[in-house]
N, C-alpha and C positions, 0 to 999 in steps of 0.2 A: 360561469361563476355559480349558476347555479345550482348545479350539477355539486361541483364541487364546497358547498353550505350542505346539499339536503345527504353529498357521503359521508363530512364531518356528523351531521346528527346523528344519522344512524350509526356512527364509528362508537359515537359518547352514548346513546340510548344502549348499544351492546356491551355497553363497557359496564354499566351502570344495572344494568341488568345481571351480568358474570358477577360483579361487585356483590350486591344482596343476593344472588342465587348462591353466594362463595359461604355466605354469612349463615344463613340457613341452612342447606345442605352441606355439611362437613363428610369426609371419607374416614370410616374410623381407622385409627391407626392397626396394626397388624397385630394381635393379641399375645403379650407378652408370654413366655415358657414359665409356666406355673412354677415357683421357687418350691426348692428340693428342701421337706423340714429338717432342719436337725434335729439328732438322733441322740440319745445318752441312753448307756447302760443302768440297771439298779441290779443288782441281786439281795433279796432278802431272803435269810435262813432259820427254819424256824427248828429251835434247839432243845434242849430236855428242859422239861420244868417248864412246855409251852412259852416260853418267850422265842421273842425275835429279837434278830440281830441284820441290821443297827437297830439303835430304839428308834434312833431319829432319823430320817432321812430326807436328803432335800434334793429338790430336780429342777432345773432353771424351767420359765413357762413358756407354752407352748413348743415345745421338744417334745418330740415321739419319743415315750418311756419305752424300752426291751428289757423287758420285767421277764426276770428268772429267779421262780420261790422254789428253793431245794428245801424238803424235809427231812430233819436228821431226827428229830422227836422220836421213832419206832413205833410211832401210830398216826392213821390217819388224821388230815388237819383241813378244816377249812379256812380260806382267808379270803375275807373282803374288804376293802379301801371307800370306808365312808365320802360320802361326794362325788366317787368316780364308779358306781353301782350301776348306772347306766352304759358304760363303757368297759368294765373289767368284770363286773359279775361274781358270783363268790366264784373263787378257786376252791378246786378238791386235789388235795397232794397225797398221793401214798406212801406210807413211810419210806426213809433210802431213797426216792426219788424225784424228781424237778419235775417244773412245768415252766412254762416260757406263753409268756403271752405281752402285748403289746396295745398302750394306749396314748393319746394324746394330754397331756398335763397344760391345760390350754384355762386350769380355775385357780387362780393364786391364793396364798394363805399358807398358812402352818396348821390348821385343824382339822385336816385328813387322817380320820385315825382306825389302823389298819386292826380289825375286828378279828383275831384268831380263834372261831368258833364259839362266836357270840360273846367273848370278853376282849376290852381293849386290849391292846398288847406293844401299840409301838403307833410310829406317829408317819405320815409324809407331807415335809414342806414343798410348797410350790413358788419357787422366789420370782417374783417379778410384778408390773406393776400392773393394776388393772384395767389404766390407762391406753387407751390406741396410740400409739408413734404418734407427732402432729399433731394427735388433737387440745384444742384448747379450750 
């Protein structure tokens, strides 16, 4: 009988041990496939008289922009996108021809305002909230 009390305790001492070693040591789960961003196109064209077309334009937030500025002006243009300077950098477009470049629109707001050689000239909105999913 005794025998079978001191295999009960060490049955319940191992159990009770797995239990809090369970509780402390977790296995992390297997790390999920990084989600694929979505993608939206812009093209903006910068036309005679230096204006842009569209004046306005808007990009849902955090969507990777595939930004293509065609220059139809017949002279050189530079363009940079106030707020996103660290990411897009002034553009130089040669007359008659595009450029294609690509950034994340990951700062919401409407007051991105797209600088065609150092005067404003057109706008990009960024819609969404600034808010994290979830948080409260």
């Amino acid at each position: 009988m005794k025998r079978y009390f001191a295999l009960f305790a060490v049955a319940v001492a191992l159990g009770l041990i797995g239990l809090l070693a369970g509780r402390t040591f977790r296995v992390s789960s297997r790390p999920e496939a990084a989600a694929v961003q979505p993608e939206v196109a812009l093209e903006i064209t910068i036309g005679p008289g230096a204006r842009i077309a569209p004046a306005v334009a808007s990009v849902p937030k955090d969507h990777r922009v595939m930004l293509t500025v065609r220059n139809r002006n017949g002279r050189p243009a530079s363009l940079t996108l106030m707020g996103y300077e660290d990411r897009l950098g002034t553009v130089r477009v040669a007359p008659d021809s595009a450029w294609r470049g690509e950034f994340v629109a990951d700062r919401p707001g409407g007051d991105f305002a797209w600088m065609l050689d150092g005067t404003p000239a057109g706008r990009l909105e960024v819609a969404g909230s600034h808010l994290v999913e979830g948080h409260r």
